[in-house]
RONUPA-471001 format. One record per residue: residue number from 1; residue in one letter; y, x, z of N, C-alpha, C in turn. Coordinates in steps of 0.05 Angstrom, whole numbers, m for minus. Layout:
N
@zamar->NUM drenmar->a n.y->Y n.x->X n.z->Z ca.y->Y ca.x->X ca.z->Z c.y->Y c.x->X c.z->Z
...
This chain:
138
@zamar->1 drenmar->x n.y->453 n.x->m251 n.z->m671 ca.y->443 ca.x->m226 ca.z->m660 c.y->423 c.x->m214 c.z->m681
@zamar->2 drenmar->x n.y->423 n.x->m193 n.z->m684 ca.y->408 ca.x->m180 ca.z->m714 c.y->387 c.x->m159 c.z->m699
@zamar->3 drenmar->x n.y->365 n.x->m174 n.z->m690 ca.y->351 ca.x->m157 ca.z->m667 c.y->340 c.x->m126 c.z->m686
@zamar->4 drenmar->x n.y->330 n.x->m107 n.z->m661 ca.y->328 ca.x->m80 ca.z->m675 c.y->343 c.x->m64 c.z->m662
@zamar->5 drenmar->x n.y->381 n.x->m73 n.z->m666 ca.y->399 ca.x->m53 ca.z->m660 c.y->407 c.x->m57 c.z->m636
@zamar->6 drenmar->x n.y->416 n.x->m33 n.z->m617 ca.y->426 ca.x->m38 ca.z->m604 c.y->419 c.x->m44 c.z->m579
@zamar->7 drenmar->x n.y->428 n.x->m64 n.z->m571 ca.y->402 ca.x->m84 ca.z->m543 c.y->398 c.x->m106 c.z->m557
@zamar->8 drenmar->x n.y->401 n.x->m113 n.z->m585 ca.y->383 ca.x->m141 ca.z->m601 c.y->354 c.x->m134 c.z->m594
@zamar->9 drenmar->x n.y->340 n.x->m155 n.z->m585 ca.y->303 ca.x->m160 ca.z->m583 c.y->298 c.x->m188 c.z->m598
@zamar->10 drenmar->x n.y->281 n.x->m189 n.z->m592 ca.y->269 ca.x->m212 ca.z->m607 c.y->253 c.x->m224 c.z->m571
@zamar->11 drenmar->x n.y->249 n.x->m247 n.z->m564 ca.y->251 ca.x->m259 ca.z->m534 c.y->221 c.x->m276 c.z->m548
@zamar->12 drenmar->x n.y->199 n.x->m270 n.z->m536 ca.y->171 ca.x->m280 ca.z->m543 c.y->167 c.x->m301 c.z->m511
@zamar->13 drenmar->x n.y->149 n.x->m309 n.z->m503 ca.y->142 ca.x->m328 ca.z->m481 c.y->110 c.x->m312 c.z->m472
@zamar->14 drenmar->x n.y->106 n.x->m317 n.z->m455 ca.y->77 ca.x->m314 ca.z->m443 c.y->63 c.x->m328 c.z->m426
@zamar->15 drenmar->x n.y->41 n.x->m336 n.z->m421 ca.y->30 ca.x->m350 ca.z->m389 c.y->8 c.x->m323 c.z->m385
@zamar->16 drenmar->x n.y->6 n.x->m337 n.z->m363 ca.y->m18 ca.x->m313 ca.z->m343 c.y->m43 c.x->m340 c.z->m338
@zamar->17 drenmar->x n.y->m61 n.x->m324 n.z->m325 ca.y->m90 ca.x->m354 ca.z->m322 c.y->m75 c.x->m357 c.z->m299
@zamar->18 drenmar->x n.y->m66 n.x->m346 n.z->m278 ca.y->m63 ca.x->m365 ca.z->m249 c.y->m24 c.x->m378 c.z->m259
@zamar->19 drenmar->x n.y->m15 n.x->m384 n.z->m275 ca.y->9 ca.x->m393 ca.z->m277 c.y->17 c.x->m403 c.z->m301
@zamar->20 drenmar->x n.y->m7 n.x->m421 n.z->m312 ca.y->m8 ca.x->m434 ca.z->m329 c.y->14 c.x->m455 c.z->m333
@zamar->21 drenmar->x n.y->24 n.x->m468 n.z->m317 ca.y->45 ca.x->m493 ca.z->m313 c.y->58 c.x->m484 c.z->m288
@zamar->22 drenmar->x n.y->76 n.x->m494 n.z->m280 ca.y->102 ca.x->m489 ca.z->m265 c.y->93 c.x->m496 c.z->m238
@zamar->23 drenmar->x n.y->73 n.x->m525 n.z->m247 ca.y->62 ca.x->m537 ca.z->m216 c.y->42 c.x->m519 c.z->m190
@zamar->24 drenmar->x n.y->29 n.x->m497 n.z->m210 ca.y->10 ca.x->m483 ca.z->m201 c.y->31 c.x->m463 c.z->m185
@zamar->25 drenmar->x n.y->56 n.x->m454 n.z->m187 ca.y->72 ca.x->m437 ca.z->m171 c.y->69 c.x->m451 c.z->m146
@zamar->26 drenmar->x n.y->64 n.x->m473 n.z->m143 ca.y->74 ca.x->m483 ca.z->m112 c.y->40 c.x->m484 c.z->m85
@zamar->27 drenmar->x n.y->27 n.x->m469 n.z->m98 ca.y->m8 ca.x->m459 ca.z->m97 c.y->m10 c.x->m440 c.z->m87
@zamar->28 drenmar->x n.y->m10 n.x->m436 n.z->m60 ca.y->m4 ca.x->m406 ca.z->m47 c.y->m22 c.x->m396 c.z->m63
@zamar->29 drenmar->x n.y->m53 n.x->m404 n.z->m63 ca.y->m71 ca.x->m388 ca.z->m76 c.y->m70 c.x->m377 c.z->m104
@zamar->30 drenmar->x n.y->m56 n.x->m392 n.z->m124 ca.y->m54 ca.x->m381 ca.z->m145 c.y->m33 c.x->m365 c.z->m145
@zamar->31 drenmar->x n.y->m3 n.x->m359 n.z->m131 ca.y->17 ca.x->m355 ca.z->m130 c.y->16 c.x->m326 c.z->m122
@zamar->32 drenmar->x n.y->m1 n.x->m323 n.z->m98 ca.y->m2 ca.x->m296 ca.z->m91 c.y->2 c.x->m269 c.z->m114
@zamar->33 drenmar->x n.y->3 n.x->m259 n.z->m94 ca.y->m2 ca.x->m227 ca.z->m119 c.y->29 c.x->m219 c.z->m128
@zamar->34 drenmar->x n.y->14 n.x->m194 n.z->m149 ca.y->48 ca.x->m185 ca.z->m159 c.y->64 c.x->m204 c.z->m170
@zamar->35 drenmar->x n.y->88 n.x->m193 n.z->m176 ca.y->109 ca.x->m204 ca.z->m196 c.y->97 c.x->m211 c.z->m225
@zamar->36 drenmar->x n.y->96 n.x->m242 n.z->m231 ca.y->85 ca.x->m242 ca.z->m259 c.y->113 c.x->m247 c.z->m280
@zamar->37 drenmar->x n.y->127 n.x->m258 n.z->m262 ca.y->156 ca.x->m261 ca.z->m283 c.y->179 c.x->m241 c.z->m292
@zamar->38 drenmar->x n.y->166 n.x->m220 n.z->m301 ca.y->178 ca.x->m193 ca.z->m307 c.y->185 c.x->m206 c.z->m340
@zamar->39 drenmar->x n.y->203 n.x->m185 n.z->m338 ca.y->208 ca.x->m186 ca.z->m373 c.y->196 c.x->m155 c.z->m375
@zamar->40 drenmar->x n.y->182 n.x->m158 n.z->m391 ca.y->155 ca.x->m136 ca.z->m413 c.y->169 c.x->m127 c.z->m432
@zamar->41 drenmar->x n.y->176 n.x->m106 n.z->m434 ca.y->186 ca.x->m80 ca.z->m447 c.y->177 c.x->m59 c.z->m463
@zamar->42 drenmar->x n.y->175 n.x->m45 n.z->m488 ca.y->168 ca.x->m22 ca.z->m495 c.y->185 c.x->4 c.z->m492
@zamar->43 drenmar->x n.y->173 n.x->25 n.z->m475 ca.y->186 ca.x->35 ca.z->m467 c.y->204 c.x->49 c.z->m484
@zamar->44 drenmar->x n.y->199 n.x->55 n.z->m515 ca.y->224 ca.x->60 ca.z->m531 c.y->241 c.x->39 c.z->m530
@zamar->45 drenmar->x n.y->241 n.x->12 n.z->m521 ca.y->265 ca.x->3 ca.z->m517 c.y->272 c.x->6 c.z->m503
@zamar->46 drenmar->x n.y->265 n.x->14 n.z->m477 ca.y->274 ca.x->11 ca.z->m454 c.y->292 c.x->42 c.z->m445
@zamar->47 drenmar->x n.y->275 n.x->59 n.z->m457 ca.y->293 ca.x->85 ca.z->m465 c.y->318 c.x->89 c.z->m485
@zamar->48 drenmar->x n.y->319 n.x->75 n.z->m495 ca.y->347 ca.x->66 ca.z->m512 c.y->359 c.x->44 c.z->m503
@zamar->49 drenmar->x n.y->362 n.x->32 n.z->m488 ca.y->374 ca.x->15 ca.z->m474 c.y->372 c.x->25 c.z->m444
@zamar->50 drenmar->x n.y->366 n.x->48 n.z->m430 ca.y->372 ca.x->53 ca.z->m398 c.y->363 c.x->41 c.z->m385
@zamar->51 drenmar->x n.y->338 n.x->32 n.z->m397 ca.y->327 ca.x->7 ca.z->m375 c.y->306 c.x->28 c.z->m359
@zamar->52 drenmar->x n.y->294 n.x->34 n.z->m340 ca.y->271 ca.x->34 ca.z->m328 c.y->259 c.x->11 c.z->m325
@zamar->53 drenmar->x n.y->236 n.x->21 n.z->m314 ca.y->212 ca.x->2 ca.z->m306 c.y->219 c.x->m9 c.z->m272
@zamar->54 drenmar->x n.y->216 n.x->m36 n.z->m274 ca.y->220 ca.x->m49 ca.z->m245 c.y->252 c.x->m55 c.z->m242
@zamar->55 drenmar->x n.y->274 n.x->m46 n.z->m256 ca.y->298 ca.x->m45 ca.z->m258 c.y->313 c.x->m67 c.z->m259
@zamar->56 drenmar->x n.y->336 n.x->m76 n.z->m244 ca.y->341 ca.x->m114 ca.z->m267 c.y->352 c.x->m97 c.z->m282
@zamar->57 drenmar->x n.y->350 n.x->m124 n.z->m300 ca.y->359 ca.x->m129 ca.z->m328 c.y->375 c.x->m157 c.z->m335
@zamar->58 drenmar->x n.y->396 n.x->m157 n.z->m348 ca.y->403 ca.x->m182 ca.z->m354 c.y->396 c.x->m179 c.z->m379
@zamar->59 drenmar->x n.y->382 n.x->m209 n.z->m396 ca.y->382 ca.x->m217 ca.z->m416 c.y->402 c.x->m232 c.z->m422
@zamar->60 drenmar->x n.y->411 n.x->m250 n.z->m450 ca.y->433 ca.x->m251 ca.z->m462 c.y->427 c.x->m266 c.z->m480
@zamar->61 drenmar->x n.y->428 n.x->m290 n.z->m497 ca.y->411 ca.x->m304 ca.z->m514 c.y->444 c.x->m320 c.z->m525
@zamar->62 drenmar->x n.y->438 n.x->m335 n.z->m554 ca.y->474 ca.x->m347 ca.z->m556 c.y->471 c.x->m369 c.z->m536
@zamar->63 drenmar->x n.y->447 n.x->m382 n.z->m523 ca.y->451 ca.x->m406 ca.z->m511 c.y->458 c.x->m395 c.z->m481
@zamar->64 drenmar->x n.y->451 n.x->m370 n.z->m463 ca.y->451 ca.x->m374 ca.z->m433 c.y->446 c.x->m338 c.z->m423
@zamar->65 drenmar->x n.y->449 n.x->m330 n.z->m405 ca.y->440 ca.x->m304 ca.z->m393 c.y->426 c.x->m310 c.z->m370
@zamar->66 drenmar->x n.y->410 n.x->m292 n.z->m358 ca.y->386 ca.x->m290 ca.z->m337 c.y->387 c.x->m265 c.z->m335
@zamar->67 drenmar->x n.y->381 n.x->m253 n.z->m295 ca.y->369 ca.x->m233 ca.z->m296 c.y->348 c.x->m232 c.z->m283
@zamar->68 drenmar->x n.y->324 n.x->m216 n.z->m291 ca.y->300 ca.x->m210 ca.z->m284 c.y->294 c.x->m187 c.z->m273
@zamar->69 drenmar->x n.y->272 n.x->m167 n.z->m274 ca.y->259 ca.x->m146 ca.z->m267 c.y->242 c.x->m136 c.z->m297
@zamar->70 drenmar->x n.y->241 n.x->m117 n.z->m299 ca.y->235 ca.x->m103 ca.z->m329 c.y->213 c.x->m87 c.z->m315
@zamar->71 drenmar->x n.y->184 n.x->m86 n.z->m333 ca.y->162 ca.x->m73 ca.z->m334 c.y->154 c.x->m72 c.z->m360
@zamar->72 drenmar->x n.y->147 n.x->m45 n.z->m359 ca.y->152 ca.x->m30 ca.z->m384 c.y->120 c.x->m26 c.z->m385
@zamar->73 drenmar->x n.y->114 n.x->m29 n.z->m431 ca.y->91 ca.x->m31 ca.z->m424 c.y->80 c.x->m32 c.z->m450
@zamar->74 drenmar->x n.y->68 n.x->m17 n.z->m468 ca.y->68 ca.x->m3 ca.z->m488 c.y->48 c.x->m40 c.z->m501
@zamar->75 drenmar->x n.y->48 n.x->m47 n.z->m488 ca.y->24 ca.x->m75 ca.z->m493 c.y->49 c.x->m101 c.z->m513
@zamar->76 drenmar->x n.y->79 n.x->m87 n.z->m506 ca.y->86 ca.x->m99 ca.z->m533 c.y->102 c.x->m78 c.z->m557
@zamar->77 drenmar->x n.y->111 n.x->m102 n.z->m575 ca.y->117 ca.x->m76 ca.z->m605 c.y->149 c.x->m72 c.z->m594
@zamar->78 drenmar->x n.y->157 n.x->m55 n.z->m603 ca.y->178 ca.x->m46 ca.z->m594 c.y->198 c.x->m63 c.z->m624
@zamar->79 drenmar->x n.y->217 n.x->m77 n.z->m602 ca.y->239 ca.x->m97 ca.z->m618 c.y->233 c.x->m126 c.z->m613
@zamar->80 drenmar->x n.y->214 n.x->m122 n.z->m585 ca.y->203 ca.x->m154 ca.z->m580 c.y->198 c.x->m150 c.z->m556
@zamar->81 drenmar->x n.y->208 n.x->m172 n.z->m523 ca.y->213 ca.x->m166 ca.z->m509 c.y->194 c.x->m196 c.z->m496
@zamar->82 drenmar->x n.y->181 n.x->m201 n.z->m471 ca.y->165 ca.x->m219 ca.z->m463 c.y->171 c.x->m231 c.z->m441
@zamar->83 drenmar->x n.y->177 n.x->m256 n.z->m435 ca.y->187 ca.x->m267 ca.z->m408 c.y->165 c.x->m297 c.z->m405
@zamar->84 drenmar->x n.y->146 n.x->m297 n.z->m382 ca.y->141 ca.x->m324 ca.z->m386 c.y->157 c.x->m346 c.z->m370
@zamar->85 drenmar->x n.y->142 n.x->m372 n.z->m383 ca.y->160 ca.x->m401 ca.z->m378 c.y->155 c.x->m409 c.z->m349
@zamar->86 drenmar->x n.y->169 n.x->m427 n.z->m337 ca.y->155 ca.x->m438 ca.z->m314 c.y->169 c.x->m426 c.z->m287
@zamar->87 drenmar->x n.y->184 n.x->m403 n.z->m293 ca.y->197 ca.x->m396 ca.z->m266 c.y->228 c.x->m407 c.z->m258
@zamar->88 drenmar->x n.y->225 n.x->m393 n.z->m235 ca.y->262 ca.x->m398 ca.z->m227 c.y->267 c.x->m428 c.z->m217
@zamar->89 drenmar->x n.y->246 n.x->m425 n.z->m196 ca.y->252 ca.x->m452 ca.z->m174 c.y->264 c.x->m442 c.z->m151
@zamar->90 drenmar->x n.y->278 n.x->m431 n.z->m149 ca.y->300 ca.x->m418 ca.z->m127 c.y->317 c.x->m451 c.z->m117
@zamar->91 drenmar->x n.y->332 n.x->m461 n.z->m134 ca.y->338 ca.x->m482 ca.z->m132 c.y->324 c.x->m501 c.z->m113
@zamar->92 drenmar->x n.y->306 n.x->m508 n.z->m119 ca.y->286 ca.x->m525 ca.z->m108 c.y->269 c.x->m517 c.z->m79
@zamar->93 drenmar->x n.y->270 n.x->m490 n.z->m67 ca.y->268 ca.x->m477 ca.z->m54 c.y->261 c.x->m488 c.z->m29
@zamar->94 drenmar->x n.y->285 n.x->m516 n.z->m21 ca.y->267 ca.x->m537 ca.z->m3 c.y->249 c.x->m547 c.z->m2
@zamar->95 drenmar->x n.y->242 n.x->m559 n.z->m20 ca.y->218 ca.x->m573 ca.z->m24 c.y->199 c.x->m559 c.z->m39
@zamar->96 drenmar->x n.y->198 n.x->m545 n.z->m59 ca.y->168 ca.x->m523 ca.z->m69 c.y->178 c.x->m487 c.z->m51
@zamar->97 drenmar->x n.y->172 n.x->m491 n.z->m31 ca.y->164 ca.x->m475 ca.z->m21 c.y->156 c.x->m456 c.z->m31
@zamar->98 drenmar->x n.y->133 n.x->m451 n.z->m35 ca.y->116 ca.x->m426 ca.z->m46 c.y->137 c.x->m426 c.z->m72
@zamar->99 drenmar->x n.y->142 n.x->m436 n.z->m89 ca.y->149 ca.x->m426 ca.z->m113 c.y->182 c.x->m421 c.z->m106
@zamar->100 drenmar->x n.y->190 n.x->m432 n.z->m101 ca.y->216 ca.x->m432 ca.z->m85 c.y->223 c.x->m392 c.z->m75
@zamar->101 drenmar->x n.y->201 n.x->m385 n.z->m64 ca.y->207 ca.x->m358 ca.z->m53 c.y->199 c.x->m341 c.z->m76
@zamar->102 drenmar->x n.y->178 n.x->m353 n.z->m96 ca.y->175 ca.x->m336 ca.z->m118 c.y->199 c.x->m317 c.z->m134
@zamar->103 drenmar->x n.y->197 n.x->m298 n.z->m146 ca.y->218 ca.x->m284 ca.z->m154 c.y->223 c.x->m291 c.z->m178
@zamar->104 drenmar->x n.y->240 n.x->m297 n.z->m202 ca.y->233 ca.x->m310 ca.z->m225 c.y->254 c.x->m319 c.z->m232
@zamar->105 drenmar->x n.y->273 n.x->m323 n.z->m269 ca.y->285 ca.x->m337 ca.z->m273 c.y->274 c.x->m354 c.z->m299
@zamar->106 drenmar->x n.y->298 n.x->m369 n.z->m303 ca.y->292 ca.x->m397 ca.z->m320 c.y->292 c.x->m385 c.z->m347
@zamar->107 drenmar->x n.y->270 n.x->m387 n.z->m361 ca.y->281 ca.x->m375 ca.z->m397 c.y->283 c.x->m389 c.z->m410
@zamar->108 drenmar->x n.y->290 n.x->m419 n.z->m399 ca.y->299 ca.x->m442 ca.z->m418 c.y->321 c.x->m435 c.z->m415
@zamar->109 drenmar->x n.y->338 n.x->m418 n.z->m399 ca.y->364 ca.x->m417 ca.z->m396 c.y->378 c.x->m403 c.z->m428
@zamar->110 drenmar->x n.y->353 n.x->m389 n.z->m447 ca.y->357 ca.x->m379 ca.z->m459 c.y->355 c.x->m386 c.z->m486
@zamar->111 drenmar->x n.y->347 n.x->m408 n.z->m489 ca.y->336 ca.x->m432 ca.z->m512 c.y->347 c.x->m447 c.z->m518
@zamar->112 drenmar->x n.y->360 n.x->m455 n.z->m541 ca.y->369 ca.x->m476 ca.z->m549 c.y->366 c.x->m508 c.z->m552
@zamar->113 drenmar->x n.y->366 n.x->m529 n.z->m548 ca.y->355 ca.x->m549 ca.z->m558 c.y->367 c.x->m569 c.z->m587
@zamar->114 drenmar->x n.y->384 n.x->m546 n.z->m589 ca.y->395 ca.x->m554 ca.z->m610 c.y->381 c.x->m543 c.z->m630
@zamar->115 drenmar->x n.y->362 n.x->m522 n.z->m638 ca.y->346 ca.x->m500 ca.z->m659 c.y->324 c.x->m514 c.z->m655
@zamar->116 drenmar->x n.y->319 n.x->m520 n.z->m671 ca.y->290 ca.x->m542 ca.z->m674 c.y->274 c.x->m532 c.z->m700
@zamar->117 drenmar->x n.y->245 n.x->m524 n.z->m697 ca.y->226 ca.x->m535 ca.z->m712 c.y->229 c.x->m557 c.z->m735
@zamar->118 drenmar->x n.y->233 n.x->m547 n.z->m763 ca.y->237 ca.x->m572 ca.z->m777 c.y->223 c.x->m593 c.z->m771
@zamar->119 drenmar->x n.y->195 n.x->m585 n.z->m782 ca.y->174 ca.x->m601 ca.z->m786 c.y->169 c.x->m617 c.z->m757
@zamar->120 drenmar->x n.y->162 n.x->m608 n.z->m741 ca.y->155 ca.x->m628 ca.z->m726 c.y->178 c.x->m633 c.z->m701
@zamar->121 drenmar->x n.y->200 n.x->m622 n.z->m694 ca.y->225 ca.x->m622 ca.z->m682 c.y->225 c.x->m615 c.z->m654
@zamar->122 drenmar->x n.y->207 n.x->m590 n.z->m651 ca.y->205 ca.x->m582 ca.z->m623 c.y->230 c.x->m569 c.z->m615
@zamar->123 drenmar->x n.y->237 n.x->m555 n.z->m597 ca.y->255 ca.x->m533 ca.z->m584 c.y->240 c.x->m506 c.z->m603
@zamar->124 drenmar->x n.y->251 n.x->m484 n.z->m611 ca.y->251 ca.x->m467 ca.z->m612 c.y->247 c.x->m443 c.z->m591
@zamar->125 drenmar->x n.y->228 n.x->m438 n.z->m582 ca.y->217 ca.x->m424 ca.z->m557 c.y->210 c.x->m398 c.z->m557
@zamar->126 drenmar->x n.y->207 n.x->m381 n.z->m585 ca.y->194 ca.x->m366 ca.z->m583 c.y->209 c.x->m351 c.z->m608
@zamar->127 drenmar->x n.y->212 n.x->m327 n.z->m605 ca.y->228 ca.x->m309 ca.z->m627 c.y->263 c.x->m310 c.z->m620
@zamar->128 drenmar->x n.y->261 n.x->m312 n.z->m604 ca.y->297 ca.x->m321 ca.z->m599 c.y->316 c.x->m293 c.z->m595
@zamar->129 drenmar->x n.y->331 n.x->m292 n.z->m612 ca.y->342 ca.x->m263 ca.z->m605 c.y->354 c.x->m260 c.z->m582
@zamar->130 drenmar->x n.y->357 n.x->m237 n.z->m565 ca.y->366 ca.x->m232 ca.z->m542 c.y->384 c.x->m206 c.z->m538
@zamar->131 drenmar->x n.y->404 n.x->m198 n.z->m526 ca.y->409 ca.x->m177 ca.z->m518 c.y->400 c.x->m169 c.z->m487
@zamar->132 drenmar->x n.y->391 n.x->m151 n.z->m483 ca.y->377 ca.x->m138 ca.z->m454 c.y->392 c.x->m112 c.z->m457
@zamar->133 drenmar->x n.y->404 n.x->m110 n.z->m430 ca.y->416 ca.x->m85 ca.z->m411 c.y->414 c.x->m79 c.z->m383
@zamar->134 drenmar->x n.y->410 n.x->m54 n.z->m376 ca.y->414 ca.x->m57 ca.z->m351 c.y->429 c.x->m69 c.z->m332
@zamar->135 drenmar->x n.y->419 n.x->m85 n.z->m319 ca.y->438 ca.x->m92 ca.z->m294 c.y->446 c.x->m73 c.z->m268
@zamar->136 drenmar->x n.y->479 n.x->m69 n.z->m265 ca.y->489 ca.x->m57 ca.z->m252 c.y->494 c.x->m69 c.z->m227
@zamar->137 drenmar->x n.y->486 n.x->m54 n.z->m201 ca.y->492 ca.x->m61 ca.z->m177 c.y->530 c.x->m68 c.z->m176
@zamar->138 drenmar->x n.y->530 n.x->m93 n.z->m167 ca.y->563 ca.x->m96 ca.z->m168 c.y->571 c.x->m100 c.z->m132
C-alpha cells in the first residue's frame, strides 16, 4: 500500500488515561463516557475519501479489515489515521460485561506478526499502511 494516494494512510495506535490496558474496559467507572475507539481522521482525508465525521468506516491493512466510527480531527497530519489498542471484546461479551457492550474493534486484526522490529523482534504496531473507506449500509 503506498500510503498518500487514494484511501492509502499510514495506521498510528493511541491510549487515552482512563483506557490504558484492555482490563480497565471492564471498570464501569473508567469505561463510562464517549466513544474512545474512533478511528481519528484529518478532515482532508476524510474529504477525499467521503468519509464524514461519526460515519463507519472500514479499514483495510494486508493482514485483516475492521470497521469502526471515524472522528475527524485536525489533531492528526493528514496521511495518518489513529485507532487505539485494547478494544473489540464483543466476543467476550459474557463474561466482561462492561467492555463487552463497549463499541470498538480489534486493531490487531490489522497487524502483522509476521513484520517484526529487527532489533529487538516486536510486532510491528505502529505505521502500518491501511486503506479506509466509507462503509456502506448493506
Amino acid at each position: 500500500v503506498d500510503a498518500g494516494r487514494g484511501g492509502s494512510l499510514v495506521l498510528i495506535g493511541r491510549r487515552h488515561l482512563r483506557s490504558n490496558n484492555s482490563w480497565m474496559h471492564n471498570c464501569p467507572s473508567l469505561a463510562k463516557g464517549p466513544d474512545r475507539a474512533t478511528l481519528l481522521v484529518h478532515p482532508d482525508d476524510a474529504e477525499r475519501l467521503g468519509v464524514t465525521d461519526g460515519a463507519a468506516v472500514r479499514v483495510q491493512s494486508a493482514t485483516g479489515a475492521i470497521t469502526t466510527r471515524a472522528s475527524l480531527t485536525t489533531e492528526m497530519l493528514a496521511g495518518v489515521v489513529s485507532l487505539p489498542h485494547g478494544y473489540g471484546h464483543q466476543e467476550a461479551a459474557d463474561t466482561l460485561r462492561v467492555a463487552g457492550a463497549l463499541p470498538g474493534a480489534n486493531v490487531n486484526a490489522l497487524t502483522s506478526d509476521a513484520v517484526v522490529e529487527p532489533v529487538i523482534g516486536n510486532s510491528v504496531l505502529n505505521g502500518v499502511p491501511v486503506e479506509v473507506r466509507a462503509e456502506t449500509d448493506r
